[in-house]
C-alpha positions in Angstrom: -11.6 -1.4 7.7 -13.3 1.1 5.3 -12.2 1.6 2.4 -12.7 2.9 -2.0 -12.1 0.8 -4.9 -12.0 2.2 -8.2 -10.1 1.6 -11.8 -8.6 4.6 -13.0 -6.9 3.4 -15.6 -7.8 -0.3 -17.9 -6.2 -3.0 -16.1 -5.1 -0.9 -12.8 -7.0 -0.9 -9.9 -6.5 1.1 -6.7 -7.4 0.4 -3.1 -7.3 3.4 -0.4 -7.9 2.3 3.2 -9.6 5.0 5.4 -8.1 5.2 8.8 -5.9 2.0 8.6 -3.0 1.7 10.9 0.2 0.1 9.7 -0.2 -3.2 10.5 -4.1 -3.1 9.3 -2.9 -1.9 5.8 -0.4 -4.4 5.6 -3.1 -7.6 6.0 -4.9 -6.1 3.0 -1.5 -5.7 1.1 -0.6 -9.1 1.7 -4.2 -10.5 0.3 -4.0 -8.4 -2.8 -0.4 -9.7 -3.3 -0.8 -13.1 -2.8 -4.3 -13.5 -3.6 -5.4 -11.0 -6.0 -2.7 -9.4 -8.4 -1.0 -11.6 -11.3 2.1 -10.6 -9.8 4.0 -10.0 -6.3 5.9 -6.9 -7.6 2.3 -4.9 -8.9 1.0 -4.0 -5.5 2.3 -0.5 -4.8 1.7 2.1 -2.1 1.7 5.9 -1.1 0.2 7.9 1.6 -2.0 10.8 2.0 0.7 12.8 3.8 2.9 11.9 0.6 0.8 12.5 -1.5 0.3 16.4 1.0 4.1 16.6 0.3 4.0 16.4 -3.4 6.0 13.0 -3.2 4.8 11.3 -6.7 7.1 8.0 -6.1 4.9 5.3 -4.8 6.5 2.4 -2.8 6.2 -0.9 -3.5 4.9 -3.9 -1.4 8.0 -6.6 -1.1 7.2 -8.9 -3.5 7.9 -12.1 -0.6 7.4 -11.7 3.2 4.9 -11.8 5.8 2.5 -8.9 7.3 5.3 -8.0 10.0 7.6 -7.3 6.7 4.8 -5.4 5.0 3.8 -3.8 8.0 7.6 -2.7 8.5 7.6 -1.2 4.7 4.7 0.6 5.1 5.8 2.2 8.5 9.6 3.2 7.4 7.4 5.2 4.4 4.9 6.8 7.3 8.2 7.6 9.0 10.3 9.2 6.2 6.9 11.5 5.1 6.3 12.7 8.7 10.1 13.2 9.7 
């Protein structure tokens, strides 16, 4: 997976996968959730088709679950921004 890392802001990072399906995303979601932020409810997401669209909202990863959960989220969003 490729990817860009940067800190916009102090004390918030962002992560943008490149090409990432789904269920990719979701493995890296899971690691920054349970491995990397100081809390389960920080890790957020958005789309570039969202983002296309306007949509400011970003989503949020659930704060307990496994990839198929995370991978579920992220596709629901993929699905409401395309329909």
């Amino acid at each position: 997976m490729e990817g860009l890392v940067n800190t916009p802001y102090p004390k918030v990072g962002a992560v943008m996968a490149l090409n990432a399906t789904a269920d990719e995303a979701a493995v890296l979601a899971r690691w920054l959730r349970d491995h990397y932020a100081p809390a389960p409810d920080l890790v957020h997401f958005t789309s570039e088709r969202a983002l296309e669209l306007g949509v400011t909202e970003n989503g949020r990863i659930p704060a307990t679950g496994d990839v198929h959960e995370i991978s579920r989220v992220l596709r629901e969003h993929l699905d409401e921004v395309d329909a």
